[in-house]
N, C-alpha and C positions, 0 to 999 in steps of 0.2 A: 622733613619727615618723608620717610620713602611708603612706594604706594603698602609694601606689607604692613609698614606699621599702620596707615591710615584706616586700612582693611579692617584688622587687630582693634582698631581702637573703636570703628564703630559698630563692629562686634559683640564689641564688650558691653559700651553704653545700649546697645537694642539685645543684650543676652537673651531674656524672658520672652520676646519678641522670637526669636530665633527659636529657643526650646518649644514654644508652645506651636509653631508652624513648622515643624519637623517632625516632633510628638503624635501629633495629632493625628495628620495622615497617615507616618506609620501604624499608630496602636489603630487607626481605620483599617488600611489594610491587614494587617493580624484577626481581627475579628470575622468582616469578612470572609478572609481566607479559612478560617475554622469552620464558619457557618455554608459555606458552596460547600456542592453535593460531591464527596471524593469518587475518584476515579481511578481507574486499576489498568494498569497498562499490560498487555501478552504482547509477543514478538515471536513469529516465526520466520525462519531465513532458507533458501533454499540456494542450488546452483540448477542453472540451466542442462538439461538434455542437448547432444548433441545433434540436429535434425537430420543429420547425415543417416542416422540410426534407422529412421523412416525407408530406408533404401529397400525395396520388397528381395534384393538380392541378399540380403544377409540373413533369407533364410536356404539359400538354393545354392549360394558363393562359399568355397571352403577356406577362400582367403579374407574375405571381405571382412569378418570381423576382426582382423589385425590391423586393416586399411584405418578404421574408422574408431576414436578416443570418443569414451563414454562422455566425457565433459565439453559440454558445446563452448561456441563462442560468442565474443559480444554481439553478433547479428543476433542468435539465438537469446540471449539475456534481453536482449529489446526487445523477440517477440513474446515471451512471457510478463514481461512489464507492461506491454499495451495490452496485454488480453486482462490484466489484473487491473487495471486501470479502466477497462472498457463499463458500459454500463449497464450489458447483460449482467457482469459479475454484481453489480451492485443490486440491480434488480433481485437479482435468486438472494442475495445476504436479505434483501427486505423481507421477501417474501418467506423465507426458510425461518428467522427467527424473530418474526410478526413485527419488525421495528417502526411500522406504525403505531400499534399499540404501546410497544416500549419506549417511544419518544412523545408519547402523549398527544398526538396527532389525527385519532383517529373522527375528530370535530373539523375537522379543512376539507370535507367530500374529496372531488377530482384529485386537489392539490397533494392530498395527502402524502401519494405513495413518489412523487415527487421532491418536495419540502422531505419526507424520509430519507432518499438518496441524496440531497443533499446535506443533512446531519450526520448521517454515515461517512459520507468525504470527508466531514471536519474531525469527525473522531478515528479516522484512521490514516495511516502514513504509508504508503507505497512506495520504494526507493533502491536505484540500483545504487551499489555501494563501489569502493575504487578496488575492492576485492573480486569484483566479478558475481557477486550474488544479488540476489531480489530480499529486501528486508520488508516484511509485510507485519505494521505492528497497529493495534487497534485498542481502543478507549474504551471501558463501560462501568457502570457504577456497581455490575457484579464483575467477580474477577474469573469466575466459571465463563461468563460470557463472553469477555473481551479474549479470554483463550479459544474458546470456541469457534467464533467470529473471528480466530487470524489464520486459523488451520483451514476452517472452510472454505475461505478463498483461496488457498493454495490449491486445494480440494478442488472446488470449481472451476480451477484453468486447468486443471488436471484434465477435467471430465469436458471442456472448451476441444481441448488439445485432441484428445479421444475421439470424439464427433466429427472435427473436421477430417482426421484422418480414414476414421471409417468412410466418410462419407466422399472423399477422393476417391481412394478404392472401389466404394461401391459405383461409382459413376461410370469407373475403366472396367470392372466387371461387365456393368451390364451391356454397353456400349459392346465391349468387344464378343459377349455372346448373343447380340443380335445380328452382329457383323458374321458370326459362324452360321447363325439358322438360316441367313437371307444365301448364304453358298451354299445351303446343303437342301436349300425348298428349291433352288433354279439351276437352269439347266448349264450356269458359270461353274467352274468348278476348280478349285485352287489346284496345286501340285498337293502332294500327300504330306511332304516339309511343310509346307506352309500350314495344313490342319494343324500338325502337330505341334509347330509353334503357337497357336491360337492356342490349343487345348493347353499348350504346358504354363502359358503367359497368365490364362486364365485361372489355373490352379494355384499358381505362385502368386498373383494376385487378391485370390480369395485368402490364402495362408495369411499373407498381410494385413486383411483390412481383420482378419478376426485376432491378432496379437500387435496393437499398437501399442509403440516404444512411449516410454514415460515420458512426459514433460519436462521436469523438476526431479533433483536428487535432494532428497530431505537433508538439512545440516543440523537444524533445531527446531523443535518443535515447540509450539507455545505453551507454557501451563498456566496454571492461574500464579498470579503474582498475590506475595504476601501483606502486602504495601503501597496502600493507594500511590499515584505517579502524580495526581493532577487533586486541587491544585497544590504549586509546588509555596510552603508556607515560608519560606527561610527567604527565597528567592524571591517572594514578591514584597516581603520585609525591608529585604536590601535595595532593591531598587527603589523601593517607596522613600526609603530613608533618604537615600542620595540625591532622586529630583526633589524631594522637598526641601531638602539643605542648601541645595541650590539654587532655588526659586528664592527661599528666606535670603540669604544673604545677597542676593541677585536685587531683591527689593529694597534692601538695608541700604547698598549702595547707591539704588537708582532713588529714592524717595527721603533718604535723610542726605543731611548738611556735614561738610568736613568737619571734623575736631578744632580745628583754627578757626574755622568761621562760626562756632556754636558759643553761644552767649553765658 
């Protein structure tokens, strides 16, 4: 008897055996899987700006915007992925749409807003893609909010990206017009080129911190989804089916006697 047939044969003699440990677990899983709380998936996708854009000369340069392609590169696609990753971003998502309260948390004092950023991590997916783009897509049991909650993170590296730039700017501003007042109170005194370079660097400097270049060029924006994502009921069917089909015959084998040797 070869080993399929032996298989086969005490298959057959433990059948009800096999159905009811196969059965069982699945129609467990089915039910389960009806009764957890569904969940509604959004996905927003964006591409990277390119940081070259930040150049204070492309407001002063008549060539310089031909130099420089709107679409950045993968340096540029990492640095928007760590700022959406980071956990200012996560902080403002708590605080902006109260998800202590919305994760039922607001019984844990200190821990709360804590344990929140970290339920937000799990319901949501951050990810550069092999197309060059940031995929930012997030979980909730409203489907208004998990759209909500995937735009505003895009939203907030937006306004990350914003800040830090002004805030460059502002630094060579002010820097460079205390550098002017300290020549013009004492009795040092530059060539007249050289004011003029101060005064013109200054102006073009202020131009830039008050028009900073975008982050992100939208591709998709999230809406609400029609149709809960999670959980997924087919899927956890199937797999349920197969380790338990496996397990059953896996013990038919290991704990019953061959057909030859059974009395």
């Amino acid at each position: 008897m070869s080993l399929l047939d032996e298989l086969l044969a005490r298959c057959n003699r433990h059948r009800r055996f096999l159905i009811l440990c196969t059965l069982a677990p699945t129609l467990l899983a089915g039910i389960l899987s009806i009764l957890l709380p569904k969940y509604f998936r959004a996905q927003t996708r964006v591409l990277p700006v390119n940081s070259r854009l930040s150049d204070k000369a492309r407001f002063s340069g008549e060539e310089i915007s031909e130099l420089y392609s709107a679409f950045g590169s993968g340096d540029d696609l990492d640095r928007i992925y760590a700022a959406a990753r980071s956990e200012t971003v996560s902080r403002k998502m708590v605080d902006s749409f109260q998800l202590v309260d919305r994760y039922g948390l607001s019984g844990k004092g200190a821990a709360a807003t804590e344990l929140a950023i970290l339920k937000l991590q799990k319901h949501t997916d951050i990810r550069k893609t092999e197309y060059g783009e940031l995929q930012v897509r997030a979980w909730d049991k409203d489907p208004g909010v998990a759209a909500a909650l995937a735009n505003a993170m895009i939203g907030e590296v937006e306004r990350m990206h914003h800040d830090l730039y002004r805030s460059f700017y502002a630094g060579t501003v002010a820097s460079m017009k205390q550098a002017l007042d300290r020549v013009t109170v004492t009795e040092d005194s530059l060539p007249d080129a050289s004011l003029d370079i101060y005064r013109k660097s200054i102006a073009e400097f202020s131009i830039a911190m008050q028009h900073p270049p975008p982050a992100v060029m939208l591709i998709e924006k999230a809406i609400p989804a029609a149709r809960a994502d999670r959980p997924r009921i087919w899927l956890n069917l199937s797999a349920t089916f197969l380790v338990s089909l496996f397990a059953a015959v896996f013990s038919v084998l290991l704990f019953t006697k061959s057909a030859s040797s059974a009395p």
